[in-house]
PDB file of N, CA, C and O in Angstrom:
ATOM      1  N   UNK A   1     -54.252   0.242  44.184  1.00  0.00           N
ATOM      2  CA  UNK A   1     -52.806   0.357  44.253  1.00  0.00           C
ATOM      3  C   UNK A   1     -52.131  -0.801  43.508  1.00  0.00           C
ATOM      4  O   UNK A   1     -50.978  -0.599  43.129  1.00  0.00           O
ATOM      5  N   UNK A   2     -52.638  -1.860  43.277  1.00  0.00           N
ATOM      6  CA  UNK A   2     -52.096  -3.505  43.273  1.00  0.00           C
ATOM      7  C   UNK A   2     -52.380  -2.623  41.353  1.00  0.00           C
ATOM      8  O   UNK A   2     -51.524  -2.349  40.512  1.00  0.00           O
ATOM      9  N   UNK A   3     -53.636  -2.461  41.313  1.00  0.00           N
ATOM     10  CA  UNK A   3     -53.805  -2.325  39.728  1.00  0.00           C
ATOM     11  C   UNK A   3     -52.433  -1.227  39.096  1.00  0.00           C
ATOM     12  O   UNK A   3     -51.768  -1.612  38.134  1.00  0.00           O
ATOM     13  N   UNK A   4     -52.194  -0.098  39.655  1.00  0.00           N
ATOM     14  CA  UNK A   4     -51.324   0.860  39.475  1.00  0.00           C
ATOM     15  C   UNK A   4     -50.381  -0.071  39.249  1.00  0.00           C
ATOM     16  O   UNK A   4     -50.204  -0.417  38.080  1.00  0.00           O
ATOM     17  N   UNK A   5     -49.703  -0.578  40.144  1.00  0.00           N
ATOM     18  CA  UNK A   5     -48.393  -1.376  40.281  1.00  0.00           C
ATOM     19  C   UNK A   5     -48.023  -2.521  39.186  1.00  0.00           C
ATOM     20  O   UNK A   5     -46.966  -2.972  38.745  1.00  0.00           O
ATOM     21  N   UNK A   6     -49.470  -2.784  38.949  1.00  0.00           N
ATOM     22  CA  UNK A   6     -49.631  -4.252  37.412  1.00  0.00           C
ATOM     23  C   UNK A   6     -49.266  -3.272  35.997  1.00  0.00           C
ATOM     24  O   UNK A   6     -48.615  -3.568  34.996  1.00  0.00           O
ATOM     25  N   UNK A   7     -49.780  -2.344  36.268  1.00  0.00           N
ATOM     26  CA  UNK A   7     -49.528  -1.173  35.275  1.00  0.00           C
ATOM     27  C   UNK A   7     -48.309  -0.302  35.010  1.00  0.00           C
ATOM     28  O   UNK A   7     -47.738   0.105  33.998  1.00  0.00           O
ATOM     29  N   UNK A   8     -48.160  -0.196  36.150  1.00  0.00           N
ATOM     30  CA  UNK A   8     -46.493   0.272  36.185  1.00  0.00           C
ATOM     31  C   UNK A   8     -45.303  -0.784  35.651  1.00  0.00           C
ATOM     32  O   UNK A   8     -44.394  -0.254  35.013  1.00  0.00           O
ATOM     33  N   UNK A   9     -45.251  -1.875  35.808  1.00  0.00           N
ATOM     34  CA  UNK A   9     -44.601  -2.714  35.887  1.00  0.00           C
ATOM     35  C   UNK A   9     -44.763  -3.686  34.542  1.00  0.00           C
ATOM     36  O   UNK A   9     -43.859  -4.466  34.244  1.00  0.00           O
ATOM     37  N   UNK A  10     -46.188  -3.564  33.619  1.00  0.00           N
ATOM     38  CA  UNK A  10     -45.976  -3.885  32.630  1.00  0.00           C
ATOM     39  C   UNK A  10     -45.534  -2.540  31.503  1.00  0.00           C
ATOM     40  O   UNK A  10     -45.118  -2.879  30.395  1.00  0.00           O
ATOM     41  N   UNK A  11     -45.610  -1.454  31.740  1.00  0.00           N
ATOM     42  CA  UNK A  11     -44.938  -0.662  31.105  1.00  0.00           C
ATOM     43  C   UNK A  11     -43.559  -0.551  30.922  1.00  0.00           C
ATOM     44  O   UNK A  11     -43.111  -0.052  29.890  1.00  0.00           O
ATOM     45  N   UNK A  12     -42.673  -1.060  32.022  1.00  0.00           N
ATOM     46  CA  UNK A  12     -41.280  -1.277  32.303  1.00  0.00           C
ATOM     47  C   UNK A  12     -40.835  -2.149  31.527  1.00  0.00           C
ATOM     48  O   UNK A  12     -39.818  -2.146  30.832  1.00  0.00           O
ATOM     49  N   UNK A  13     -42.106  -3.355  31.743  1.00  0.00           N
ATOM     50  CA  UNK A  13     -41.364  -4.864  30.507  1.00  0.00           C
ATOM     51  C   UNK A  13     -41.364  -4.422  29.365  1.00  0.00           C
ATOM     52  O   UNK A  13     -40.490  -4.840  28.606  1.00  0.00           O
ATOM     53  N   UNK A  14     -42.441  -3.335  28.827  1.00  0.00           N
ATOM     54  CA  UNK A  14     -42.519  -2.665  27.081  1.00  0.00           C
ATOM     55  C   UNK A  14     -41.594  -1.949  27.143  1.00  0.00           C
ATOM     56  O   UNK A  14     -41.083  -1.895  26.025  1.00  0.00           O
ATOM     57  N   UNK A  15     -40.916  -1.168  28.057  1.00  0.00           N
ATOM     58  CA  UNK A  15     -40.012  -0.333  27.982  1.00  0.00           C
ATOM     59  C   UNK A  15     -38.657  -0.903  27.105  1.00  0.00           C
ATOM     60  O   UNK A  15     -38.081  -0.654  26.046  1.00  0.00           O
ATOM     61  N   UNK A  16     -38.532  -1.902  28.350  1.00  0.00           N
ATOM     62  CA  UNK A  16     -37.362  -2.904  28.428  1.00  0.00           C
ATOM     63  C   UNK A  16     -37.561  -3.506  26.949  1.00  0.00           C
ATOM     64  O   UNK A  16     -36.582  -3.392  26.212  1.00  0.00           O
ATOM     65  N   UNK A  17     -38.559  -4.052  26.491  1.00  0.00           N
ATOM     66  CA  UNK A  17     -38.419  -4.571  25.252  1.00  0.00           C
ATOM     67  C   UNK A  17     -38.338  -4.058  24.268  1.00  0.00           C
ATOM     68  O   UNK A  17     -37.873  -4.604  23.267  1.00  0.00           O
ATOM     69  N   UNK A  18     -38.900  -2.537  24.322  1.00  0.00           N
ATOM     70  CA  UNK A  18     -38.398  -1.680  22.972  1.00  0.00           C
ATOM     71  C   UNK A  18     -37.263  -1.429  23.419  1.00  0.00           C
ATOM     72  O   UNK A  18     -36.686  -1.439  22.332  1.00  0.00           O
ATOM     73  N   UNK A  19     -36.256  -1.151  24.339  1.00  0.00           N
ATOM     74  CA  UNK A  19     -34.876  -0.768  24.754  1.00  0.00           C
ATOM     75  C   UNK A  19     -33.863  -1.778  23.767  1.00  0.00           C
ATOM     76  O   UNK A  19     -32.878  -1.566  23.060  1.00  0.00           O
ATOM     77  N   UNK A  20     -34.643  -2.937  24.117  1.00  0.00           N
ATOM     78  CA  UNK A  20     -33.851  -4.333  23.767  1.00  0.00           C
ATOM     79  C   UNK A  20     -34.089  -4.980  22.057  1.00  0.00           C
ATOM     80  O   UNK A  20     -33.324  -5.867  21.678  1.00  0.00           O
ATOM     81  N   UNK A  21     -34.897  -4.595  21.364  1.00  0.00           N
ATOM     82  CA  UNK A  21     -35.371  -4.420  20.198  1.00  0.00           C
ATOM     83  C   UNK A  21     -34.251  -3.145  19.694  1.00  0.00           C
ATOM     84  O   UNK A  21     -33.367  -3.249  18.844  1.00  0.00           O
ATOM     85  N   UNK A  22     -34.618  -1.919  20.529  1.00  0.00           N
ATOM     86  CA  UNK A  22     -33.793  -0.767  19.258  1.00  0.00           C
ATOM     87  C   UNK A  22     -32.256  -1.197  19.380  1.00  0.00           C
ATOM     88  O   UNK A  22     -31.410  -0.501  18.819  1.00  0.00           O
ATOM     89  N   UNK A  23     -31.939  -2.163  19.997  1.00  0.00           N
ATOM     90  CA  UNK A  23     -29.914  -2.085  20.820  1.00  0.00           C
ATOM     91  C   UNK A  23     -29.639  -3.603  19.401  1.00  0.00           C
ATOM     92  O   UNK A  23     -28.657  -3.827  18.693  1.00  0.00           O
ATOM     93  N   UNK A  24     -30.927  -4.303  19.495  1.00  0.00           N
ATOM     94  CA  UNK A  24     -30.527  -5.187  18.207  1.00  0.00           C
ATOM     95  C   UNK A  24     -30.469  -4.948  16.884  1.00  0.00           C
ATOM     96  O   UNK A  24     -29.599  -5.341  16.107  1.00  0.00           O
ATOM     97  N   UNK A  25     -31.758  -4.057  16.563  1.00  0.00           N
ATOM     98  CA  UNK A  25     -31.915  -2.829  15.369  1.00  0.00           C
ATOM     99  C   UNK A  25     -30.080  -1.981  15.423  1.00  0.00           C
ATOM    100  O   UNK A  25     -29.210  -1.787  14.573  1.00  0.00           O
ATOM    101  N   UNK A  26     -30.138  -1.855  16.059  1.00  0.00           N
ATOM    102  CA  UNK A  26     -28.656  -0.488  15.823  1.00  0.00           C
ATOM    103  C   UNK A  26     -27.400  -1.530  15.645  1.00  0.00           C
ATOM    104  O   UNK A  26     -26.453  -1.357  14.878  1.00  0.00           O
ATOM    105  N   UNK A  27     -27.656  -2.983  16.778  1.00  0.00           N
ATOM    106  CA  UNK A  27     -26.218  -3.786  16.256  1.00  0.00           C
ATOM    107  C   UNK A  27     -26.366  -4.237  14.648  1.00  0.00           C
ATOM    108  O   UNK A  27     -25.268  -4.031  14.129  1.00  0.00           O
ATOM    109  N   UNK A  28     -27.041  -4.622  13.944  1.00  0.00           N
ATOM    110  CA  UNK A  28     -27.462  -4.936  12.895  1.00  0.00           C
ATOM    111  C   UNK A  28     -27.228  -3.959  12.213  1.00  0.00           C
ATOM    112  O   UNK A  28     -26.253  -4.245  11.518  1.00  0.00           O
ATOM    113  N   UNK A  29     -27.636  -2.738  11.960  1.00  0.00           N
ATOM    114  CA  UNK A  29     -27.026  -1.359  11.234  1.00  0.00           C
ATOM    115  C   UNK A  29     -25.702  -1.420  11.061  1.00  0.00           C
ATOM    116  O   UNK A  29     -25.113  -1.448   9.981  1.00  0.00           O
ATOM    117  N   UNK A  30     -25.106  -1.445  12.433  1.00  0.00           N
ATOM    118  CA  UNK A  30     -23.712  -1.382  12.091  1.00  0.00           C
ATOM    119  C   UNK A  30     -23.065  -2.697  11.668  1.00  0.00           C
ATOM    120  O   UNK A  30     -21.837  -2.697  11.573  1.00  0.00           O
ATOM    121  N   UNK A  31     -23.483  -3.394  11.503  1.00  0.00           N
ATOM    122  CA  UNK A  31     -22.642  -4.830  11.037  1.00  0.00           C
ATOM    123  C   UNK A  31     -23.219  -4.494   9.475  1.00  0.00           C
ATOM    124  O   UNK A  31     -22.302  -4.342   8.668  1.00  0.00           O
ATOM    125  N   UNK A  32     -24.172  -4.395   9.084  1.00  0.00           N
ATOM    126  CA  UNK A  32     -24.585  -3.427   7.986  1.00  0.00           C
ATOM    127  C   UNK A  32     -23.316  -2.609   7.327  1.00  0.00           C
ATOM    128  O   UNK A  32     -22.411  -2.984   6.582  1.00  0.00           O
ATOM    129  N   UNK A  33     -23.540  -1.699   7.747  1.00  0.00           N
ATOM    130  CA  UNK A  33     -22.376  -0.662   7.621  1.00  0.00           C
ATOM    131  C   UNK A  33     -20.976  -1.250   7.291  1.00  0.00           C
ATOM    132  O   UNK A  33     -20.378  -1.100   6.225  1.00  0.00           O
ATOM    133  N   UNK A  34     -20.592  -1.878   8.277  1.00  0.00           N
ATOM    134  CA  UNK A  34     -19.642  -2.717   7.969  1.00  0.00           C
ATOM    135  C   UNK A  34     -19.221  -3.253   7.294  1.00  0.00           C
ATOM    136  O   UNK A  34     -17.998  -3.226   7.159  1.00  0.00           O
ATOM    137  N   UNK A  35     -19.999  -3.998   6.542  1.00  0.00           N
ATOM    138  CA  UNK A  35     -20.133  -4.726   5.471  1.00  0.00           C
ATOM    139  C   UNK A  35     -20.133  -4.204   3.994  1.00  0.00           C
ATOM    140  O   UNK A  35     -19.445  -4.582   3.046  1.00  0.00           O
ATOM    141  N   UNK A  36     -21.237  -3.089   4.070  1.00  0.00           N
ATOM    142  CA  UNK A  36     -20.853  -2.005   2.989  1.00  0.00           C
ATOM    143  C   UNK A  36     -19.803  -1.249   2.994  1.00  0.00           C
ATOM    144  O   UNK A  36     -19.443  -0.800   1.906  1.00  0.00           O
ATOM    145  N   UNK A  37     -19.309  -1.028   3.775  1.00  0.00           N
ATOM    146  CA  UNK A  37     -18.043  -0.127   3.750  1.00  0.00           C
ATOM    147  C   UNK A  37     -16.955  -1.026   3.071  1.00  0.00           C
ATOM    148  O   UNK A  37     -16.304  -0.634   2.102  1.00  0.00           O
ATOM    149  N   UNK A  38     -16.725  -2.878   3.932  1.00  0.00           N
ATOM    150  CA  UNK A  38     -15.737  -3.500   3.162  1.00  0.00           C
ATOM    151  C   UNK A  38     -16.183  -3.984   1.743  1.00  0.00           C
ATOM    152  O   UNK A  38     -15.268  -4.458   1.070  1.00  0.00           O
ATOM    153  N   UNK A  39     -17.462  -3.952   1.146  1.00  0.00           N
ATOM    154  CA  UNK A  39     -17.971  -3.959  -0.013  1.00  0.00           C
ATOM    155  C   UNK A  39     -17.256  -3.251  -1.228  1.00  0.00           C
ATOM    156  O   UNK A  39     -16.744  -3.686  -2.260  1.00  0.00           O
ATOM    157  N   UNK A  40     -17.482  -1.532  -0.509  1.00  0.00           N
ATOM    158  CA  UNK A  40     -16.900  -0.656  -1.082  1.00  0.00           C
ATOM    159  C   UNK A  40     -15.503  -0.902  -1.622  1.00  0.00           C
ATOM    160  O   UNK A  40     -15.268  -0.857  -2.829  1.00  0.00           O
ATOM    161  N   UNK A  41     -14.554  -1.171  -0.679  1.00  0.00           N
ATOM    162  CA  UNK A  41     -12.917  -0.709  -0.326  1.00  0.00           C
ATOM    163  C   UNK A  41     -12.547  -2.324  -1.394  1.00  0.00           C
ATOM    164  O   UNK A  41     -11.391  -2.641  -1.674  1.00  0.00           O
ATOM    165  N   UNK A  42     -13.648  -3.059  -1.797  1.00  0.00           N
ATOM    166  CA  UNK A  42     -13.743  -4.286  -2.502  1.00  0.00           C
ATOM    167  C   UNK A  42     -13.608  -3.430  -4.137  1.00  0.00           C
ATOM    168  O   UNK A  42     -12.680  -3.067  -4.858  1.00  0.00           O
ATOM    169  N   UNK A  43     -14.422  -3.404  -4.162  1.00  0.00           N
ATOM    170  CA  UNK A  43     -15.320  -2.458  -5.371  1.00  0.00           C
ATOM    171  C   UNK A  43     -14.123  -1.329  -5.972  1.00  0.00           C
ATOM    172  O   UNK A  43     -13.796  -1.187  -7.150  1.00  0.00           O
ATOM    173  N   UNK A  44     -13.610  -0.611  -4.808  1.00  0.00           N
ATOM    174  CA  UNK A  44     -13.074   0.593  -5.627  1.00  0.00           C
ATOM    175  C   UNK A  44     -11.553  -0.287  -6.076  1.00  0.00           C
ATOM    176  O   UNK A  44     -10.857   0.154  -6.991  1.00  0.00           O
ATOM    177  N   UNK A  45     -11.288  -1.145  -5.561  1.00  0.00           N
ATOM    178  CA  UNK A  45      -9.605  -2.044  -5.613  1.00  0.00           C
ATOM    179  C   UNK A  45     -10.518  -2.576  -6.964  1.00  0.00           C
ATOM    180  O   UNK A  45     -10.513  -1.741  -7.868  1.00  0.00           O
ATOM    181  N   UNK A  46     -11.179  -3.624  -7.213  1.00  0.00           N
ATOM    182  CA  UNK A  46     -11.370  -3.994  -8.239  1.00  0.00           C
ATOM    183  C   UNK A  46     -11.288  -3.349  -9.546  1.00  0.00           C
ATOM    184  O   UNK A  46     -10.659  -3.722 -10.536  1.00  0.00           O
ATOM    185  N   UNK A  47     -12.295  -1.945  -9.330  1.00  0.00           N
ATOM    186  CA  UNK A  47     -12.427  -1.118 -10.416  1.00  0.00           C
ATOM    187  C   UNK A  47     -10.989  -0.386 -11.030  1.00  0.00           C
ATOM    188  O   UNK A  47     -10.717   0.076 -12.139  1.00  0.00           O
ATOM    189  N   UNK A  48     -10.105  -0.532  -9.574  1.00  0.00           N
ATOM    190  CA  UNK A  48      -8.920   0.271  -9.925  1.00  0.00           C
ATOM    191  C   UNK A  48      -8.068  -0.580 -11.136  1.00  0.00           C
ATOM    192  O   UNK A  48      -7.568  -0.111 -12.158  1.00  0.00           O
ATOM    193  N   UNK A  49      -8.081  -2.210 -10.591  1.00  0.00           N
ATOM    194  CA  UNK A  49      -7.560  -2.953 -11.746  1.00  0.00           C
ATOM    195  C   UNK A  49      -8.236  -2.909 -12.749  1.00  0.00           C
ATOM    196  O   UNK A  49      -7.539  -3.195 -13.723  1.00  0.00           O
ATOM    197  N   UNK A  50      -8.907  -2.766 -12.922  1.00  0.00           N
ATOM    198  CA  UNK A  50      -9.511  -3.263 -13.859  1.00  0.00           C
ATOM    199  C   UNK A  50      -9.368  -1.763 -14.826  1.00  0.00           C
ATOM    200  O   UNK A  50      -9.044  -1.995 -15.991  1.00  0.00           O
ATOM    201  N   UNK A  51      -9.535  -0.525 -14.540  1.00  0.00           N
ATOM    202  CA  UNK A  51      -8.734   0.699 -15.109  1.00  0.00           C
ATOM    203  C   UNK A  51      -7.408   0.528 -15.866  1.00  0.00           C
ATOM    204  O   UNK A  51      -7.037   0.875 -16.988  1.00  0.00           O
ATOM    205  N   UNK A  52      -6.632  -0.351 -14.511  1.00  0.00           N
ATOM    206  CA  UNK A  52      -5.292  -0.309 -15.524  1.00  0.00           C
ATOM    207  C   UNK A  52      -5.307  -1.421 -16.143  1.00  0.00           C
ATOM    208  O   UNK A  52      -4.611  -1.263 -17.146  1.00  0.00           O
ATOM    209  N   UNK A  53      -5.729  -2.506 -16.107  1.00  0.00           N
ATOM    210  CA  UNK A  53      -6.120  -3.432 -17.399  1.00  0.00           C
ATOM    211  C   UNK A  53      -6.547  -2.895 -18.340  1.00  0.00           C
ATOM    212  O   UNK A  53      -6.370  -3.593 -19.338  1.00  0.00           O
ATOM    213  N   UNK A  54      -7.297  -1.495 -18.652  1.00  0.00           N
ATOM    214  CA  UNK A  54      -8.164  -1.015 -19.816  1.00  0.00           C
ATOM    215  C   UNK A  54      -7.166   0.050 -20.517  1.00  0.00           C
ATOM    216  O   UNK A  54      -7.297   0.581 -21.619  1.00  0.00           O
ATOM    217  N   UNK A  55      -6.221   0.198 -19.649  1.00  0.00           N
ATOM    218  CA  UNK A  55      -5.088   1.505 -19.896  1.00  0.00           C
ATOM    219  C   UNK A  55      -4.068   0.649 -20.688  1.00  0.00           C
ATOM    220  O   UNK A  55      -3.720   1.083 -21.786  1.00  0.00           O
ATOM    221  N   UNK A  56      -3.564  -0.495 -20.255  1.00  0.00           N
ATOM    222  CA  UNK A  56      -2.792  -1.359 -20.635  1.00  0.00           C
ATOM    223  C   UNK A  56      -3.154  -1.884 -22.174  1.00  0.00           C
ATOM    224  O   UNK A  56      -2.295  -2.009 -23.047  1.00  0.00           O
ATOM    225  N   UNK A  57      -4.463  -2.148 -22.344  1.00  0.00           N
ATOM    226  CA  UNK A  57      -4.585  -3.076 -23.202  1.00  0.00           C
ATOM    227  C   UNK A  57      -5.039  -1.629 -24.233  1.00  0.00           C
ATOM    228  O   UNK A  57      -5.174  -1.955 -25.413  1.00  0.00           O
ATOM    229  N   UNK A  58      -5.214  -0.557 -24.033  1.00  0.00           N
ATOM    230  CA  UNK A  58      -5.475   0.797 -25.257  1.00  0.00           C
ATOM    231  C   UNK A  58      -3.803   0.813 -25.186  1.00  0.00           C
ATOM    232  O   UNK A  58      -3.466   0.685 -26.364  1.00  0.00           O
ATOM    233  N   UNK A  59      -2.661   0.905 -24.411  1.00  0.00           N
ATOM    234  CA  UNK A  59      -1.226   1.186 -25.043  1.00  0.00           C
ATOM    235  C   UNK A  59      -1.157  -0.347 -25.981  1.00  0.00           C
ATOM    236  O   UNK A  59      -1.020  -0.089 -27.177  1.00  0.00           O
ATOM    237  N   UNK A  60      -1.196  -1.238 -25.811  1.00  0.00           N
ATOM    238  CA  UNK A  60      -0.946  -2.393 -26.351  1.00  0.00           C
ATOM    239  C   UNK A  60      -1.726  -2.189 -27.949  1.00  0.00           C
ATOM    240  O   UNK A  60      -1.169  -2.215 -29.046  1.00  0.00           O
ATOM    241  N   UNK A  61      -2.929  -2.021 -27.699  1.00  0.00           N
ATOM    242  CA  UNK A  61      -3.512  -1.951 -28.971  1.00  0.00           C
ATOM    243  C   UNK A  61      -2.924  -0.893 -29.650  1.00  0.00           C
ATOM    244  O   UNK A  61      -2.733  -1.261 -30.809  1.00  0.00           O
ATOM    245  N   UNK A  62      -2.393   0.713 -29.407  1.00  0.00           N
ATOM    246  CA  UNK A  62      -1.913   1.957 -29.511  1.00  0.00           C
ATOM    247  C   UNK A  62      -0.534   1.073 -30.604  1.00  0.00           C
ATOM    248  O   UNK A  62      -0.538   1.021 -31.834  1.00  0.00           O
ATOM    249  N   UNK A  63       0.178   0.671 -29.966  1.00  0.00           N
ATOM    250  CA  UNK A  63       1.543  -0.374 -30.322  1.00  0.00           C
ATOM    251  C   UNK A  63       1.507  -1.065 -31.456  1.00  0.00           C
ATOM    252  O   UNK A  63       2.269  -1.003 -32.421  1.00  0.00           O
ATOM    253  N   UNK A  64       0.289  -1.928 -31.222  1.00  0.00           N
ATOM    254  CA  UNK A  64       0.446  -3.071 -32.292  1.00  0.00           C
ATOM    255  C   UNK A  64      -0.119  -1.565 -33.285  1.00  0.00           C
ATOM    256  O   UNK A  64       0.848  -1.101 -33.891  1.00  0.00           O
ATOM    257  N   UNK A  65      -1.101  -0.967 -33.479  1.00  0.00           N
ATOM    258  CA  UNK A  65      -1.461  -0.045 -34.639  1.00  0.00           C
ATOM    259  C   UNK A  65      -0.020   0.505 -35.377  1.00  0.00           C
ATOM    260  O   UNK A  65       0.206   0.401 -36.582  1.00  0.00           O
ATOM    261  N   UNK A  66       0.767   1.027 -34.517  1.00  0.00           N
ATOM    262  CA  UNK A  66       2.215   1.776 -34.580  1.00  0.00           C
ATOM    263  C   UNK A  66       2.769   0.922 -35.389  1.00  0.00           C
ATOM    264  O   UNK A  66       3.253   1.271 -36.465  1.00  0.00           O
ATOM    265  N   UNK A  67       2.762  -0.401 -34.927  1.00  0.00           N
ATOM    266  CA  UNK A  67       3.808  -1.181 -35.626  1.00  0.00           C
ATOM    267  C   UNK A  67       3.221  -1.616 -36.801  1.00  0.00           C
ATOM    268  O   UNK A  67       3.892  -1.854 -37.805  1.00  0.00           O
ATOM    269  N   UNK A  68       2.024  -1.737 -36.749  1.00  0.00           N
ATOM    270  CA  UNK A  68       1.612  -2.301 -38.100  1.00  0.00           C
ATOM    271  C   UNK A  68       1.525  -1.325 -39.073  1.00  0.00           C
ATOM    272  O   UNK A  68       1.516  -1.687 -40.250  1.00  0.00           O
ATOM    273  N   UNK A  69       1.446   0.059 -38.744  1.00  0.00           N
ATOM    274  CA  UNK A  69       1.877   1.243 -39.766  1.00  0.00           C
ATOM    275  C   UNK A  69       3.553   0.727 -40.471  1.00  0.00           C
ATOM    276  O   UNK A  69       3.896   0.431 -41.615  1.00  0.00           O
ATOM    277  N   UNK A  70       4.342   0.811 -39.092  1.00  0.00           N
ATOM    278  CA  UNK A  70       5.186   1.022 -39.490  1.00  0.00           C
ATOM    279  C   UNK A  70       5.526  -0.205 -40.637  1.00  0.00           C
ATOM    280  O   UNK A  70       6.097  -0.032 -41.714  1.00  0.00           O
ATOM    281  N   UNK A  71       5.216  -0.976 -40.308  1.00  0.00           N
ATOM    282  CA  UNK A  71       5.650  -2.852 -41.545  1.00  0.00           C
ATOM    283  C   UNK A  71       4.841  -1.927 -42.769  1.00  0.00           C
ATOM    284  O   UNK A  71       5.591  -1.304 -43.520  1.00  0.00           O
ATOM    285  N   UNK A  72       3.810  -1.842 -42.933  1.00  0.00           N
ATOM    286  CA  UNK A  72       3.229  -0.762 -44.567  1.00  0.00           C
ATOM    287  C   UNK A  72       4.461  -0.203 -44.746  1.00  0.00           C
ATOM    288  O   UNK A  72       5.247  -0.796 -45.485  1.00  0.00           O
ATOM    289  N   UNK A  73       4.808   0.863 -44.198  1.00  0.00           N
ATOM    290  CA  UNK A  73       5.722   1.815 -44.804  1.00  0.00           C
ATOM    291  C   UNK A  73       7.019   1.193 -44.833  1.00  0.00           C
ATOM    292  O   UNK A  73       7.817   1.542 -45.702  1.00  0.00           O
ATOM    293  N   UNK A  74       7.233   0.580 -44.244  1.00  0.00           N
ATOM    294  CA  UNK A  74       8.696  -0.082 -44.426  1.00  0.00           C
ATOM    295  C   UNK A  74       9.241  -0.202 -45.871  1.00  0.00           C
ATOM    296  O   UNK A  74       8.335  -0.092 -46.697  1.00  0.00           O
ATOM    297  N   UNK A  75      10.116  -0.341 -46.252  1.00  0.00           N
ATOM    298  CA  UNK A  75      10.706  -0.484 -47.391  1.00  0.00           C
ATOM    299  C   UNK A  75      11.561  -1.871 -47.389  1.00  0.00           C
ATOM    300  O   UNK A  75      11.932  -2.479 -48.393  1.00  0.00           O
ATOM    301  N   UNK A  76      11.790  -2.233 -46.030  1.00  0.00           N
ATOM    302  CA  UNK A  76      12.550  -3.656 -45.835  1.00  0.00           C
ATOM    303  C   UNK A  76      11.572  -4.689 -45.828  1.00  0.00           C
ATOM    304  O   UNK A  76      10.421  -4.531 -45.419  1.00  0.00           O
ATOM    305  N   UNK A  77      12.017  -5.702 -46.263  1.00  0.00           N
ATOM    306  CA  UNK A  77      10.824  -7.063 -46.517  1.00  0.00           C
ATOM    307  C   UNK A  77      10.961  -7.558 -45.070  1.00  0.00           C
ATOM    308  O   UNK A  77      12.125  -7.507 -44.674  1.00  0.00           O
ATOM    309  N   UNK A  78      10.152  -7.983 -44.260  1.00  0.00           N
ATOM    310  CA  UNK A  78       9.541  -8.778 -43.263  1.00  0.00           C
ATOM    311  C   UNK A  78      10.447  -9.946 -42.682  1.00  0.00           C
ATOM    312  O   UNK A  78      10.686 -10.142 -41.490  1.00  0.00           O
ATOM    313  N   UNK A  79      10.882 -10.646 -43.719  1.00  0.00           N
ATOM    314  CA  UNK A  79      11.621 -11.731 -43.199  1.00  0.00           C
ATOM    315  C   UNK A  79      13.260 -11.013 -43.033  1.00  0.00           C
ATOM    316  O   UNK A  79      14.189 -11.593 -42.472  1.00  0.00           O
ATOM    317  N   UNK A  80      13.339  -9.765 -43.598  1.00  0.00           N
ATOM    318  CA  UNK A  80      14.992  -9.724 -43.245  1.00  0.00           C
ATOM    319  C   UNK A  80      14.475  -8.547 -41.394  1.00  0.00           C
ATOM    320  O   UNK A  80      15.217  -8.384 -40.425  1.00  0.00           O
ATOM    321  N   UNK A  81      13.277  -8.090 -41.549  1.00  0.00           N
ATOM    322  CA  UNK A  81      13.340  -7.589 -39.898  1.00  0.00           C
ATOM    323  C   UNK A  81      12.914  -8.260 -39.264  1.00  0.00           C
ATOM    324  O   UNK A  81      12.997  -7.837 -38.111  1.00  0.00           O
ATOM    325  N   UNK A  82      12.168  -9.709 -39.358  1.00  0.00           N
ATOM    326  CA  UNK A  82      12.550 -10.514 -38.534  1.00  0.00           C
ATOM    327  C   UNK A  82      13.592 -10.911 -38.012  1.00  0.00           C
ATOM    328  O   UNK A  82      13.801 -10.906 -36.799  1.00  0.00           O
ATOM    329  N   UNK A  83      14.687 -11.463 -39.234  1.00  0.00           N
ATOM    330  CA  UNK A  83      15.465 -12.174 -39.045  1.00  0.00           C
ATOM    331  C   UNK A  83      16.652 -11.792 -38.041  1.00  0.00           C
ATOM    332  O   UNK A  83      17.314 -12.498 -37.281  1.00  0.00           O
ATOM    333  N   UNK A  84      16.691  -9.920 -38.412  1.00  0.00           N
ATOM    334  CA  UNK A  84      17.314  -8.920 -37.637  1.00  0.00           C
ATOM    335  C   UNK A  84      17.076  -9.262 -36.214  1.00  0.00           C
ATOM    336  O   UNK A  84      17.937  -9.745 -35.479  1.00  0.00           O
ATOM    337  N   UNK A  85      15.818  -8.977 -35.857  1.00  0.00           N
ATOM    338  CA  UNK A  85      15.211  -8.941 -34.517  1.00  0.00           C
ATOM    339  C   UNK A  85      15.652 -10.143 -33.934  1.00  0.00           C
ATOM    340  O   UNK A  85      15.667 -10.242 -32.707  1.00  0.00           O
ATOM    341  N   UNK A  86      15.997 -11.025 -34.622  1.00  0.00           N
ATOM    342  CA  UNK A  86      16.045 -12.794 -33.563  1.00  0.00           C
ATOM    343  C   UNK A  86      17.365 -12.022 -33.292  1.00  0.00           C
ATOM    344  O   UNK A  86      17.637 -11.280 -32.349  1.00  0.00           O
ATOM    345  N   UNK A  87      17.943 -12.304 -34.117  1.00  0.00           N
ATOM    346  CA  UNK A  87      19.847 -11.944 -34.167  1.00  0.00           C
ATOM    347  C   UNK A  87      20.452 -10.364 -33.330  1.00  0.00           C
ATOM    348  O   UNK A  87      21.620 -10.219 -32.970  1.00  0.00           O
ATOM    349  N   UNK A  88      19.552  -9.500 -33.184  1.00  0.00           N
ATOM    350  CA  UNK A  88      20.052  -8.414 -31.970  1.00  0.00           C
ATOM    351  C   UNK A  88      20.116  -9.115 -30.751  1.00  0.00           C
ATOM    352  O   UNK A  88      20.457  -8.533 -29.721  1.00  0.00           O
TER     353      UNK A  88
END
């Protein structure tokens, strides 16, 4: 009976310790999780700037191309549309 009872009772402590093992395993997952998730919500804000930095700087480049067509074709010399532009 005494042996049963040594037996019973160390099965309870393995019990208890895989109980107490899987509850640290699962807090760890979710702090896990956690972490990737604010990783993410990191990641997609970054990427978003960084989109319109790439949108920004193709109109900018789009612009300067425009304008530098337009100075070729111009027929007015440079220093009088400068000089225009200070003076508007």
């Amino acid at each position: 009976m005494d042996r049963l009872e040594r037996i019973l009772s160390g099965r309870e402590a393995e019990i208890q310790r895989l109980k107490t093992e899987l509850a640290l395993k699962t807090l760890y997952i979710e702090e896990l999780q956690t972490t990737l998730e604010s990783q993410a919500r990191e990641l997609e804000a970054f990427d978003a700037r960084l989109q319109r930095m790439e949108q920004a700087a193709r109109r900018a480049q789009s612009q300067q191309a425009d304008t530098s067509r337009e100075l070729r074709r111009s027929p007015v010399p440079l220093f009088i549309r400068i000089r225009k532009a200070i003076s508007d």
